[in-house]
N, C-alpha and C positions, 0 to 999 in steps of 0.2 A: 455777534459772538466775538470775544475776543482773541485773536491768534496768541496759541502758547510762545514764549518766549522759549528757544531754546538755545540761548547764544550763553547761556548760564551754563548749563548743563556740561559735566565733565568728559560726554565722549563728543573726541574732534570731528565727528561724522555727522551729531546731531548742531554744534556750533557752526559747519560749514552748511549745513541744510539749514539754519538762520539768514545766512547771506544770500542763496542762490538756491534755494527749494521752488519758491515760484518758477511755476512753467515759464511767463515770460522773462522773469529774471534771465533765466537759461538762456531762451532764446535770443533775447539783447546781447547775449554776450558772444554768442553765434555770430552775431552780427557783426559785432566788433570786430573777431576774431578774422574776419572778412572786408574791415577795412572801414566800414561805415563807423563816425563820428557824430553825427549831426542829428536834431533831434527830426527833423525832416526827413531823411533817412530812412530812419528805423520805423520812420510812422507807414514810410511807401511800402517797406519790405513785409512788415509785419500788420495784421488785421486786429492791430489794438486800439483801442477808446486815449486820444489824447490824455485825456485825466488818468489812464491807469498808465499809461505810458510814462507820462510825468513824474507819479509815485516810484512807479519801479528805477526809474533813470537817479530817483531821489536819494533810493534807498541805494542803488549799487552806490554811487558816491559816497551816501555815510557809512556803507559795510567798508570802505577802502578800495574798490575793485577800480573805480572809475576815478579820475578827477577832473573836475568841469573848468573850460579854460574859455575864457573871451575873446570870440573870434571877430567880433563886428559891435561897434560900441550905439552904433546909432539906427536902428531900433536893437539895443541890447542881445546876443544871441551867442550860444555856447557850445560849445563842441564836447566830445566825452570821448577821454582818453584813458584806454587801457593803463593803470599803475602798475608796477610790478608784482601787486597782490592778485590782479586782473589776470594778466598775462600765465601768471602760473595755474591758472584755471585752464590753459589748454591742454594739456595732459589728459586730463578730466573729459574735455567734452572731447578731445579726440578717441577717448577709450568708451564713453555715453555713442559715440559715432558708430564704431565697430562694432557693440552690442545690437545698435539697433541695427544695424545692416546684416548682422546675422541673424535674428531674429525676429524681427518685424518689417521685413522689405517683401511682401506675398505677391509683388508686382515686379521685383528687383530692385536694385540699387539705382539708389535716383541720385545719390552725391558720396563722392569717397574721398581720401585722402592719396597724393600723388606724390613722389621726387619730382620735386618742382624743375631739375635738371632733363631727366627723361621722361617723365612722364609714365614711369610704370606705377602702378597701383601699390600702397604700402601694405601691408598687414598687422596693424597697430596689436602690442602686447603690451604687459604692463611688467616692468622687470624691476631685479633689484639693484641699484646703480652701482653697488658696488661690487658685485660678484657677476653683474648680466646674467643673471639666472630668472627664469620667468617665474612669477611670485606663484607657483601650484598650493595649491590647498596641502599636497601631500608634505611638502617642505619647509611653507612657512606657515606660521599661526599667530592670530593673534594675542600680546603680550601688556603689561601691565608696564608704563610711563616711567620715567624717574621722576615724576612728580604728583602720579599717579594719587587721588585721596583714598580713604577708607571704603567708599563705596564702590569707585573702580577696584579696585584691588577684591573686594568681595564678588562684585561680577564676571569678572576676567577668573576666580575662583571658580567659582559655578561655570562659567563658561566649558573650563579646561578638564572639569570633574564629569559631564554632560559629553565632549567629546573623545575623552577616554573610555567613558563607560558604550558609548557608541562602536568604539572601537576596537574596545575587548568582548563587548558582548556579540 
């Protein structure tokens, strides 16, 4: 069966879930985010099949996340370096971090995020950069693009009409 393509599709939720919705996508990127390069590496860290490994390392590359650079010319061998399309994925998986440590850790916290200076534990929120206000459901909503087509604009419609009536009713 053929995987739907959703890097067409106008909401930027379902195009970024083109790039990096594969579980190990994710994980590789984990990896990265942790300093691993090498396609050696990520094979120790991770209990993936060489062959899907390869695929996925392929595909971060051609989504932009990665760029592959030559580190050893003889037997040919490549490194994988976070791009700046990469790198702004950690936001992402540090906010995917916190969820799951609040919700899915029934044993505790097996890995957190730190001030690398002291060492105190951070409490990751996702705010608005320019006000520092935490993005509440109650304050912000979602809005229609300035470039927004016909069809976003009639969903983001429906959307707005769905959660007023939730909330008048």
């Amino acid at each position: 069966m053929e995987k739907t393509k959703l890097s067409n599709m106008d909401c930027p939720i379902a195009r970024a879930f083109d790039r990096v919705g594969e579980w190990w996508s994710v994980l590789i990127l984990r990896d990265a985010f942790h300093g691993l390069t090498r396609f050696d590496q990520f094979q120790r860290s991770l209990p993936i099949a060489p062959n899907m490994l390869t695929r996925r390392l392929n595909a971060l590359v051609d989504a932009g996340l990665f760029e592959r650079r030559l580190y050893n010319e003889h037997p040919p061998r490549h490194e994988y370096v976070l791009t700046e399309t990469g790198r702004d994925f950690r936001p992402v998986m540090i906010a995917m971090m916190a969820w799951g440590n609040r919700h899915f850790a029934p044993d505790g916290i097996q890995s957190t995020l730190v001030d690398a200076r002291t060492g105190i534990e951070a409490d990751p929120v996702v705010v608005d950069r320019a006000s520092g206000r935490l993005l509440s459901e109650e304050d912000f909503t979602f809005a229609a693009g300035p470039a927004a087509t016909d069809a976003v604009l009639k969903r983001m419609s429906f959307v707005e009409r769905t959660r007023r009536e939730k909330t008048d009713g």
